[in-house]
C-alpha positions in Angstrom: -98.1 -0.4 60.7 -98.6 -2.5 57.4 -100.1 -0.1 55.6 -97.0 2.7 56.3 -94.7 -0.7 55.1 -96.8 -1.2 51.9 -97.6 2.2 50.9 -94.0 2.7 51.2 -92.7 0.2 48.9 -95.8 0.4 46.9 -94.0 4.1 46.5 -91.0 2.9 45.2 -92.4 -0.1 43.3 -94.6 2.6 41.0 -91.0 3.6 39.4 -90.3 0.2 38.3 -93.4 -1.7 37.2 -95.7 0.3 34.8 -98.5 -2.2 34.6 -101.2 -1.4 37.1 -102.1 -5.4 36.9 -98.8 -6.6 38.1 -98.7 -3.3 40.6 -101.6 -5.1 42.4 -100.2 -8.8 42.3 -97.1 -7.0 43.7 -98.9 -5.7 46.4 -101.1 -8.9 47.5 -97.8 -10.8 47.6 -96.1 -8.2 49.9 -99.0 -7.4 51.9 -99.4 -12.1 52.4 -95.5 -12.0 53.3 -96.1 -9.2 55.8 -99.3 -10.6 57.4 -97.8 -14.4 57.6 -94.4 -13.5 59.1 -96.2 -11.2 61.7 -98.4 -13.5 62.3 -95.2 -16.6 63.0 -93.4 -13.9 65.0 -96.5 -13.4 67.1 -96.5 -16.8 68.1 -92.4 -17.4 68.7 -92.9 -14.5 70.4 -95.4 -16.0 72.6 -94.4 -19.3 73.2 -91.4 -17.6 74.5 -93.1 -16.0 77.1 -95.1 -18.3 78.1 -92.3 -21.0 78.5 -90.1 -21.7 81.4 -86.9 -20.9 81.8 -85.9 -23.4 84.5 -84.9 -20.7 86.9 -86.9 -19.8 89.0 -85.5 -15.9 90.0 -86.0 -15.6 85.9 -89.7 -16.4 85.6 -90.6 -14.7 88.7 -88.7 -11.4 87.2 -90.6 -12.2 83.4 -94.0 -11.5 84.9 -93.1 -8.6 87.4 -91.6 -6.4 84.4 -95.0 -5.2 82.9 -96.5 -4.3 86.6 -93.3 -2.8 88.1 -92.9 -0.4 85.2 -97.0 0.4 85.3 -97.1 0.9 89.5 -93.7 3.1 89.0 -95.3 5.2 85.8 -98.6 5.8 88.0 -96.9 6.4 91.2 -94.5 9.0 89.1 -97.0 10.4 87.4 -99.1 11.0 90.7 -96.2 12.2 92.9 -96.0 15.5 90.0 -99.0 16.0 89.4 -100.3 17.1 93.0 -96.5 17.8 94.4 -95.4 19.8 91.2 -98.6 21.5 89.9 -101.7 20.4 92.0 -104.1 20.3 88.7 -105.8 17.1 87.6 -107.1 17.7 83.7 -108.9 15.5 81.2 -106.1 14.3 79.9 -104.5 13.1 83.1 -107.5 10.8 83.3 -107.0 9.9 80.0 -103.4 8.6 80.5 -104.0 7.0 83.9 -106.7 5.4 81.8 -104.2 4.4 79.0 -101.3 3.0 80.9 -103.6 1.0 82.9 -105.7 0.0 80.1 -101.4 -0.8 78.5 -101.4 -3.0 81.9 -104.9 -5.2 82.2 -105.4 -5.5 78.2 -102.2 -6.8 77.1 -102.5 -9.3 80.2 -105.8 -10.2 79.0 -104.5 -11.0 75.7 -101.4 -12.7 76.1 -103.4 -15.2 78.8 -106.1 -15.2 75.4 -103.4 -16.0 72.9 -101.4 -18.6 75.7 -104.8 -20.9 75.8 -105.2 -20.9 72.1 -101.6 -21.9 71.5 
């Protein structure tokens, strides 16, 4: 995602500064703001889920979100598949493998990230 960000202003930026020396110094100073912003929103963000709210209804509903939407994509996803068209591919193995992957990984890392913080 950087990379599509930088090449883009690095785009524009080859308009304005002729000197292929301060092109570069351009470049490592927009490429440091990028990485140390993402990297404070990374952790806002995750304090902010890992925090309590003080209600119970809301923390209970903060963790069910990522399962719910995973159980009802799969359970979707099944129901046409062998209702609609009766034909499991390749590449129905390799989404069910995706959105669960999507479910068990990004659990696994926000639990990660939660006990370094």
């Amino acid at each position: 995602m950087f990379k599509a960000i930088i090449d883009t202003v690095m785009g524009i930026v080859d308009k304005f500064i002729p000197d292929p020396d301060k092109k570069l110094e351009f470049k490592k100073t927009v490429s440091t703001a990028l990485i140390d912003n993402e990297s404070e929103w990374r952790k806002d963000s995750v304090t902010l889920q890992t925090s309590d709210s003080g209600n119970r209804f809301v923390n209970g509903m903060k963790h069910i979100v990522r399962p719910l939407i995973s159980f009802a994509v799969v359970i979707q996803w099944y129901l046409y598949k062998f209702d609609v068209i009766d034909v499991w591919t390749k590449e129905d193995s390799i989404v069910l493998g995706a959105v669960i992957g999507f479910y068990f990984i990004s659990r696994g890392i926000e639990k990660g990230i939660a006990k370094v913080l």
